[in-house]
N, C-alpha and C positions, 0 to 999 in steps of 0.2 A: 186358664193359664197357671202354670206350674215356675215357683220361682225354685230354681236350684244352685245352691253356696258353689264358687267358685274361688279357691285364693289364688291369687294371683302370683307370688313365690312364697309357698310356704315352708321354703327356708329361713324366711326374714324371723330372726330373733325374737323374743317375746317382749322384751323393751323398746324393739323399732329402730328402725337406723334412718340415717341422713339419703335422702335420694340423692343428693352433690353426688355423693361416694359411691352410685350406683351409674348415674347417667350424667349424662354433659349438661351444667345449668344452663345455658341458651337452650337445649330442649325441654326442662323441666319450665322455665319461664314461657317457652311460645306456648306449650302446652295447656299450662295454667290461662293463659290469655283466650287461647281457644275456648276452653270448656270457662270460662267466666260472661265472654261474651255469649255462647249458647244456653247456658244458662241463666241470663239475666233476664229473659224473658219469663223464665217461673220461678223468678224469685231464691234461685241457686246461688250459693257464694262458693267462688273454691279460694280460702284463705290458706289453708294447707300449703304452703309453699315447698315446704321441704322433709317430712314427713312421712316414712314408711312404716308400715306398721303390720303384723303379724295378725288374721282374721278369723283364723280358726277358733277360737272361745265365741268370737262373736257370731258366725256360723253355727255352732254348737248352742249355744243361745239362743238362736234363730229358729233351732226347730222346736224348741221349748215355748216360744213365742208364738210359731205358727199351731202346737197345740191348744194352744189355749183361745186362738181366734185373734189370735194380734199381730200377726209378721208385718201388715203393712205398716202400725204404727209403728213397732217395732224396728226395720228397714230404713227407714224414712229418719228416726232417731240414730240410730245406727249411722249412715250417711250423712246426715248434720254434723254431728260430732267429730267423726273423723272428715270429711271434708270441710266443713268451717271452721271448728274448731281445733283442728289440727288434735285431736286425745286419740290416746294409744288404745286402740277398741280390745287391747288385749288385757288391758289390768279390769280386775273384777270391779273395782269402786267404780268406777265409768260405765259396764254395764248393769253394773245395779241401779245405778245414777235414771238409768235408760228405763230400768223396767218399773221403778217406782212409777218414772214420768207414766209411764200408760197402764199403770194399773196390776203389772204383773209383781208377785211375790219374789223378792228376788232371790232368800233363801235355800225356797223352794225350786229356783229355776237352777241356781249354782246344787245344790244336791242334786236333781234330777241332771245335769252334766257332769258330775261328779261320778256319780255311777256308771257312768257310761253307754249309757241306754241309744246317745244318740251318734255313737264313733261310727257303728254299722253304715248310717244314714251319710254321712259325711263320706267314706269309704265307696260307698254305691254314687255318690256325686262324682266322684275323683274319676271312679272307673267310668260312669256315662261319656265325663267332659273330653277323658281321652279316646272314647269310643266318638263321638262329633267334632275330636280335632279343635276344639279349644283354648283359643290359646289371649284372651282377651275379653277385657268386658268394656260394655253389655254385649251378651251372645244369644241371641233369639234363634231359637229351632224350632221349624213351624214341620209339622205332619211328620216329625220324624225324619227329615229329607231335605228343609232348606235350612241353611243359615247366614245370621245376618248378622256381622263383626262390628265394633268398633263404634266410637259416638261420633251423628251426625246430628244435624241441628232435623228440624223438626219437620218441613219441607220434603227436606229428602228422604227421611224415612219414611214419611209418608208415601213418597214416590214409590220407592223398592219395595213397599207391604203390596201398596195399589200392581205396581205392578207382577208381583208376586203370585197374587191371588188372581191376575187375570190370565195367569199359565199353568194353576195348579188346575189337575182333573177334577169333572165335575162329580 
């Protein structure tokens, strides 16, 4: 399995802006209720209430991470942060914050994004996502051929993979 960076508007500022100012708060609230009940089962918080935030550093860090054999810790930190604790995954102290916690150099990971080494890689993600029509996360592309939008509780993904793979050829 291949995780690939997706931002979601990477127009959003580098300081982040209010979701109010983007969406209607009874959506941003039903939504938050959703993804809090589905995640309470693994121990997920979405405290983030109103919080929008720019992803790209943190993608860009991401493949810094996955060099070194750490994305999931990485990831997993990554999504804490901005979803619990509502932090702008765009300012550097927060992802340093992040790579001390697992072990990575964070120096080293801010100069190796600094150079630029990993824009190409981000670039080639943009052009896949809109090459699969992309337009939401999580977005699972199974064989090059199917996909599968949007969060569901845990059941039903189940369902859609099961039955996914009892249509794919053998």
């Amino acid at each position: 399995m291949d995780w690939i960076p997706f931002q979601l508007d990477p127009n959003t500022p580098e300081e982040g802006m209010d979701l109010y100012d983007v969406y209607p708060k009874e959506y941003i609230l039903r939504s938050i209720d959703i993804l809090s009940k589905m995640g309470k089962e693994f121990s997920i918080k979405y405290n983030n209430r109103n919080g929008k935030f720019n992803t790209r550093l943190a993608h860009l860090c991401g493949f810094y991470a996955l060099e070194k054999g750490k994305y999931a810790e990485y990831a997993k930190a990554v999504f804490k942060a901005y979803f619990e604790a509502g932090a702008n995954v765009y300012k550097r102290e927060i992802l340093s914050n992040i790579a001390e916690e697992i072990g990575l150099d964070p120096r080293h990971m801010f100069d190796s994004v600094d150079s630029g080494i990993y824009d190409e890689k981000l670039r080639e993600a943009e052009i896949l996502a809109k090459e699969f029509g992309i337009q939401s996360v999580p977005t699972f592309i199974i064989n090059n051929r199917y996909k599968i939008s949007g969060v569901r509780d845990y059941s039903s993904f189940k369902k859609t993979i099961i039955d996914l793979f009892n249509r794919l050829d053998p």
